[in-house]
C-alpha positions in Angstrom: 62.3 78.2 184.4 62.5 80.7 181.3 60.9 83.2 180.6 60.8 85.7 177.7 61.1 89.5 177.6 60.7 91.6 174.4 61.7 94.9 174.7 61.3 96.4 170.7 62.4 93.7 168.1 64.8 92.1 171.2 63.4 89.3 172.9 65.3 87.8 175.9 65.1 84.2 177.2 66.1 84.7 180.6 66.1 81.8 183.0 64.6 83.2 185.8 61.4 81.7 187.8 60.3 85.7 187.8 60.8 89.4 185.9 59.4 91.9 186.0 58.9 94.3 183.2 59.3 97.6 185.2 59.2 100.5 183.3 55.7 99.0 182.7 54.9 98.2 186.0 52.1 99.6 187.9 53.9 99.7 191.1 56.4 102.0 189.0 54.2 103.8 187.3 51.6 104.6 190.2 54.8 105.0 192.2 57.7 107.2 191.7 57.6 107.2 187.8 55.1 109.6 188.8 57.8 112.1 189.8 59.3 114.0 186.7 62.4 112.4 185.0 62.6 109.8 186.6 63.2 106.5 184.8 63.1 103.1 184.6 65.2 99.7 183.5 63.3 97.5 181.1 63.8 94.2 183.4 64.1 93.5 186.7 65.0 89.5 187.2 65.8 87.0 190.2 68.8 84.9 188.7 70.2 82.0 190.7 73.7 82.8 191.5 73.8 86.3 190.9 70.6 87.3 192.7 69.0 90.7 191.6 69.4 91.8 187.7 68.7 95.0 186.5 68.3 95.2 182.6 68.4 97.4 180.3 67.5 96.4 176.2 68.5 98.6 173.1 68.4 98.3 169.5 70.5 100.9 167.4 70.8 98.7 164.6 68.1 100.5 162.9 70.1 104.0 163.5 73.5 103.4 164.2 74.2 106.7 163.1 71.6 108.6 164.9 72.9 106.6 168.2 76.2 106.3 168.1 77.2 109.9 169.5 75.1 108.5 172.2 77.3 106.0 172.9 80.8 108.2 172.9 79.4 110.8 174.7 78.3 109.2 177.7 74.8 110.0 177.2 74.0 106.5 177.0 75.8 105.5 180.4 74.2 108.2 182.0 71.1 107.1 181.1 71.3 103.8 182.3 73.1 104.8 185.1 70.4 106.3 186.0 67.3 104.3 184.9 68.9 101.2 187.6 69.3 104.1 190.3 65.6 105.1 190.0 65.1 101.5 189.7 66.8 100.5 192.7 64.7 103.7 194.4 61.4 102.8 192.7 61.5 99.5 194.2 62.1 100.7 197.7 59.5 103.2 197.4 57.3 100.8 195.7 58.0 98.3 199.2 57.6 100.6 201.9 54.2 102.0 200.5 51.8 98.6 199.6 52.1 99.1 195.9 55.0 96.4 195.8 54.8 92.8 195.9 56.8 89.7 197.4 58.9 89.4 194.3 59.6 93.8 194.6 60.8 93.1 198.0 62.9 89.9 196.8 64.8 91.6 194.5 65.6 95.0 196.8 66.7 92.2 199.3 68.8 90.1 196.8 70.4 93.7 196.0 71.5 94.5 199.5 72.8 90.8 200.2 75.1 91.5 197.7 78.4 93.3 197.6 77.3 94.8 193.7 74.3 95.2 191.8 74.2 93.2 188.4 73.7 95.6 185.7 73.2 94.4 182.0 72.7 96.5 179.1 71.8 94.5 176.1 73.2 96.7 173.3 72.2 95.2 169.7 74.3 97.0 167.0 75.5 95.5 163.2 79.0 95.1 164.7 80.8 94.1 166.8 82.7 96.0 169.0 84.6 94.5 172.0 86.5 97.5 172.6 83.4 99.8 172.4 81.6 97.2 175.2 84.0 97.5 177.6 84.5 100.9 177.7 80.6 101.7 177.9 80.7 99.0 180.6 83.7 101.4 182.5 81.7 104.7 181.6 78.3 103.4 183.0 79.7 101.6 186.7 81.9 105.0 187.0 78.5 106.7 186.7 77.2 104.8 189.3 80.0 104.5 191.8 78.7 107.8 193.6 75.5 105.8 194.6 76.2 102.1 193.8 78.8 99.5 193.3 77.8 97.4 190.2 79.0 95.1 187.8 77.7 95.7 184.5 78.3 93.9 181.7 77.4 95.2 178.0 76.8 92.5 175.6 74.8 91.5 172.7 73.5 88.1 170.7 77.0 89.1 168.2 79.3 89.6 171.7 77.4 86.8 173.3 78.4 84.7 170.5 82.4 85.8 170.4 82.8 85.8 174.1 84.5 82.6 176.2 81.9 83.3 179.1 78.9 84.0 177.6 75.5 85.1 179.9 74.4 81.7 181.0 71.3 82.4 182.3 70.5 84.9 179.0 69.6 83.6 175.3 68.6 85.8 172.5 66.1 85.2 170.2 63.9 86.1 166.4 66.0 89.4 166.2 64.8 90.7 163.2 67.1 91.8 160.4 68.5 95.2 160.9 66.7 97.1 158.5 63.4 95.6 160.1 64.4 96.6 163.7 62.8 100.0 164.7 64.6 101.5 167.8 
């Protein structure tokens, strides 16, 4: 089954019987996105073969310049470092308390059977930038390592494209043109 998440201008066909949008989420938002700074991955998703997903969508097409300090600096792996650790802690939370559901407690379960977590930041830019990719990818797991083992991957619908093992369980979708995009 597919199903489609649109995060901004980015919409994902993921093939996944379930996501969950949680950053939107009541059982996040009622839950411990009620304490202050925490955050929040876009997508949570059950994917056969690689169990619990955690992703994150951006779009700095629009402002490439604006974002791309964000990028070198390691602000941007810190901050998804630490939207899938609140995440991963939200869920919990969200289980132990009756604001989850069977699919929270799925996921946190599919994450523990698991040696890593699967962490995907979908990262639309004009170019692209293979080097740039796998260095965030490094910055952002190094980030986590204190609290979890992942595998994250940084790709886009251009990297998807160039790369000899492409997502398959992931499909892009009516990006808009750069200039439209507005994140």
């Amino acid at each position: 089954m597919s199903v489609h998440v649109t995060e901004g201008a980015i919409v994902l066909n993921i093939d996944s019987e379930r996501c969950v949008k949680w950053d939107e989420h009541p059982a996040f938002l009622q839950g411990i996105g009620r304490l202050q700074r925490t955050r929040a991955v876009d997508v949570c998703a059950s994917v056969a073969g690689d169990g619990a997903v955690f992703i994150e969508m951006k779009d700095f097409r629009a402002a490439a310049t604006d974002n791309g300090p964000r990028i070198t600096s390691g602000a941007l792996a810190q901050e998804v470092a630490e939207k899938v650790r609140d995440s991963l802690a939200g869920l919990i939370w969200a289980c132990d308390r009756g604001l989850g559901e069977p699919f929270h407690e799925r996921l946190v379960r599919e994450y523990l059977e698991r040696p890593k977590a699967l962490v995907v930041l979908w990262l639309e830019q004009d170019t692209v930038d293979v080097g740039g990719a796998t260095a965030l990818q490094a910055t952002i797991r190094s980030t986590l390592k204190p609290h979890i083992e992942a595998k994250v991957i940084v790709t886009s619908s251009l990297l998807e494209k160039k790369s000899r093992s492409p997502l398959p369980w992931v499909r892009a979708r009516g990006l808009a043109a750069p200039r439209l995009a507005k994140r």
